[in-house]
N, C-alpha and C positions, 0 to 999 in steps of 0.2 A: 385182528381186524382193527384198523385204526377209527378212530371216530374224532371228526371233529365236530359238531353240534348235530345232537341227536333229541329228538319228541318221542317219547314213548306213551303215549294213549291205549288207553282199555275200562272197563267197566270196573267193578267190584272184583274183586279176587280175581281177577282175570290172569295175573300172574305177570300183570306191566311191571313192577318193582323189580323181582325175580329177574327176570328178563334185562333190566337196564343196573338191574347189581351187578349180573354176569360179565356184560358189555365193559363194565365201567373195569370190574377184576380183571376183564383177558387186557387191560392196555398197561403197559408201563410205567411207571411213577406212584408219587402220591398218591393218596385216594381220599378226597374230600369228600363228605357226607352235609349238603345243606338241607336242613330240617326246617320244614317251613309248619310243621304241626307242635301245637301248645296241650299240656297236658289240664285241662280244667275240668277233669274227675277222673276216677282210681280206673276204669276201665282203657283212657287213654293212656294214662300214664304205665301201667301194664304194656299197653300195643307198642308203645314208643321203646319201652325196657327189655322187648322182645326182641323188637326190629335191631337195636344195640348191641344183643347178644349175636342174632345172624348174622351181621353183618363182621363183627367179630374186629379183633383187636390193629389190624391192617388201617382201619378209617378210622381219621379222625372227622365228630362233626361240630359243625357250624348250627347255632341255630338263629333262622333268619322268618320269625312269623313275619314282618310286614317290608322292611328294608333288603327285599330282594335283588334287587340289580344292582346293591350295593356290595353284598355279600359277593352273587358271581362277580362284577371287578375286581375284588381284593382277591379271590381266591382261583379264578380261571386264567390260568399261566402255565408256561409250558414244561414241562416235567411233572403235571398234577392234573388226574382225573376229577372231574367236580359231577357229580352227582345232585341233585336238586330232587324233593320230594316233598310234598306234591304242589302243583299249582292249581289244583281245586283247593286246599287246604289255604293257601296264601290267600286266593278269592273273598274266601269266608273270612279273614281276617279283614280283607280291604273294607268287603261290605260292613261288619260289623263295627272295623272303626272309619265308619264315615269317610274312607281315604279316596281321593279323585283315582278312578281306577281307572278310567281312560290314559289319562297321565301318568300313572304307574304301570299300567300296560305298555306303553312309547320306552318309561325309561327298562323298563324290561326287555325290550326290542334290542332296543340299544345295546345295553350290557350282552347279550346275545350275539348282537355282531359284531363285539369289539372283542368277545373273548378272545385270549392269548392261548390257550389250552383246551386239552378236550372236556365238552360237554353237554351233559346229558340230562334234558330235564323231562318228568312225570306229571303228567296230569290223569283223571278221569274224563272221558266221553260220558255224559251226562245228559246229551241231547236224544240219544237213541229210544227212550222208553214214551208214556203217554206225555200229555201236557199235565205239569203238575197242577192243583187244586188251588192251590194260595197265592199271591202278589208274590212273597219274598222268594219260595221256590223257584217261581217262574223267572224271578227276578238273575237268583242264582245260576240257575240251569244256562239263561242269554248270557251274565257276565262269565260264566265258566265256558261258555265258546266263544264266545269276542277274543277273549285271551287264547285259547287254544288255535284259533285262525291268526291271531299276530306272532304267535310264536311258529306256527307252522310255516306260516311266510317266508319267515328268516333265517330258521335251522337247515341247514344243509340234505337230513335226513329227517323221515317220521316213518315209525313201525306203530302198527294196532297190534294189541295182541289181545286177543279172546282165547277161554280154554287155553289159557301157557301156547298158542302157537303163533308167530308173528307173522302179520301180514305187511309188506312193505307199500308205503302209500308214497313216499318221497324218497328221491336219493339213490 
């Protein structure tokens, strides 16, 4: 199956990663891994040392916590699968360093529809549950779907995948 820009969406262990690893493995070429999560204590750093090992010696990655649509230009070109994970993780970077994330969402856009090669990027659905309790939750929860509705915009396709099984919403 060819993919040219694919949104994989899903909850917690939903099995989106899974699912957009596969994808990214059944296509031809390179296999770029952009890491948009930082390790700032021993349990992420473990998740991340995990993800490294499934993923296995085929992917080289990128890692890209804030200068996203920097990283997909330099690396979404043709004979080369580009993988992105996660853009709730990037969110949580913007918000924490103060980045204009409207403006980083556009140039995310962008890079997205300029890609030269397939790809594939990961977020969580984050909207589905109550309304969170706190300002920043709340805060988080909106910019993790602002992003997720700009990206869906512009990608070609978008699968949900709940329970490992995918639901096709685009494409």
């Amino acid at each position: 199956m060819t993919t040219s820009t694919l949104l994989v969406l899903g909850g917690a262990r939903s099995g989106k990663s899974r699912f957009a690893q596969a994808r990214a493995e059944a296509e031809e070429g390179a296999l770029v891994y952009i890491a948009t999560g930082q390790a700032f204590d021993t349990e992420m750093a473990e998740r991340i040392e995990r993800h490294r090992a499934d993923r296995g010696p085929r992917w080289r990655t990128v890692e890209a916590p804030l200068a996203l649509a920097g990283a997909i230009a330099a690396e979404a070109r043709p004979g080369q699968v580009v993988l992105v994970d996660c853009l709730t993780l990037w969110a949580s970077h913007l918000m924490l360093g103060e980045q204009d994330i409207e403006a980083e969402t556009k140039h995310l856009a962008e890079a997205i529809r300029a890609a030269r090669g397939p790809l594939i990027l990961v977020s969580n659905e984050v909207g589905l549950g109550i309304v969170p309790e706190n300002a920043l939750a709340r805060r988080f929860r909106d910019v993790a779907g602002r992003i997720n509705q700009a990206v869906a915009e512009v990608v070609a396709e978008a699968v949900f995948v709940a329970a490992g099984l995918p639901l096709r919403l685009k494409g």
